[in-house]
C-alpha positions in Angstrom: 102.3 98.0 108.5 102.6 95.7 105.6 103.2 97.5 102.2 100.0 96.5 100.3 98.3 97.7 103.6 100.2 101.2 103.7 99.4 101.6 99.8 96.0 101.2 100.4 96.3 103.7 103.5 98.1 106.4 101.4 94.6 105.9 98.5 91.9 105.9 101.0 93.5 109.0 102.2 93.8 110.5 99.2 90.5 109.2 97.6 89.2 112.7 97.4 91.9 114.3 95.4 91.0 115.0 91.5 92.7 112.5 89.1 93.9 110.1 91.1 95.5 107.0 90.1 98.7 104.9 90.7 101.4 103.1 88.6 104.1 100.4 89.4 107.7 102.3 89.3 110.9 102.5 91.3 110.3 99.7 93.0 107.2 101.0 94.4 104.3 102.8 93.5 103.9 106.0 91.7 101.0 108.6 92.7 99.5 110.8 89.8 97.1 113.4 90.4 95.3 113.5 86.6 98.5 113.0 84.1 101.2 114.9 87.0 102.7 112.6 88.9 103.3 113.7 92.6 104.2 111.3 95.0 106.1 107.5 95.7 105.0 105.0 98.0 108.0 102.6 98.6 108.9 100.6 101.5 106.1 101.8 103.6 107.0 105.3 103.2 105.3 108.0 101.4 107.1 110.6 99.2 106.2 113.5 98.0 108.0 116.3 94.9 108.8 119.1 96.1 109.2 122.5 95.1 111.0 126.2 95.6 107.8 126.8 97.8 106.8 123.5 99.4 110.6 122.5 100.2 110.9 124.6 103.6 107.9 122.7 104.9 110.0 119.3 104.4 113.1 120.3 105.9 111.3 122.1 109.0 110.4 117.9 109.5 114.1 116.9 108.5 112.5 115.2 105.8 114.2 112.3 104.0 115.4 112.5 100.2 113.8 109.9 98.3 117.0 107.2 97.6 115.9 104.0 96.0 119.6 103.3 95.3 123.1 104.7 96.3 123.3 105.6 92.4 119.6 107.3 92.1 118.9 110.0 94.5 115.7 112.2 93.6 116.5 115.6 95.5 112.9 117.1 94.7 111.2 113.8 96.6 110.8 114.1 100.4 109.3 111.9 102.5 105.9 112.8 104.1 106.3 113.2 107.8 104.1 111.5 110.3 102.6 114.0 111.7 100.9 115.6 108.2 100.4 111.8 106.9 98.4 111.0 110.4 96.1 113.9 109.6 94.0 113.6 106.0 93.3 117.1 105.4 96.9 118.2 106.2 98.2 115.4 103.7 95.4 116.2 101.0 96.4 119.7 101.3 100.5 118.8 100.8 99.3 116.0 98.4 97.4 119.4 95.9 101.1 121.5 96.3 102.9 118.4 95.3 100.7 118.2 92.5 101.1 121.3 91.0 103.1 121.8 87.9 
């Protein structure tokens, strides 16, 4: 799926969630729920922060660390795994814990 395609995917997804909004960064695109930002859609992949509480959930998928570079690796990003990211009420539902401060 071609990356404007996937971006636009990830939004209509996600249209329902409070404060949406995205921004140009890391090579990709940031996703910001009101002022928090929550999520990275780079490469045709969507990644969400994690937490102490939301991080179990990521590894149970072997979840990927977000690594735009061999010199930037963001621990507290995971990818979103296919299964949740297939279903919209699963991934609104990640999409509001990643979104929490």
């Amino acid at each position: 799926m071609p990356a404007d395609t996937f971006l636009d995917f990830v939004l209509e997804q996600l249209a329902t969630l409070n404060g949406l909004r995205s921004k140009r960064m890391f090579g990709g695109i940031g996703l910001y729920c009101g002022e928090q930002f929550f999520g990275i859609v780079r490469d045709g992949r969507l990644y969400f922060k994690t937490n102490p509480d939301t991080l179990a959930e990521y590894l149970q998928y072997q979840a990927a660390i977000f690594t735009p570079s061999e010199k930037q690796v963001l621990q507290n990003y995971r990818e979103v795994p296919v299964d949740i990211l297939e279903d919209s009420g699963s991934l609104l539902l990640w999409a509001r814990k990643a979104a929490l401060k």
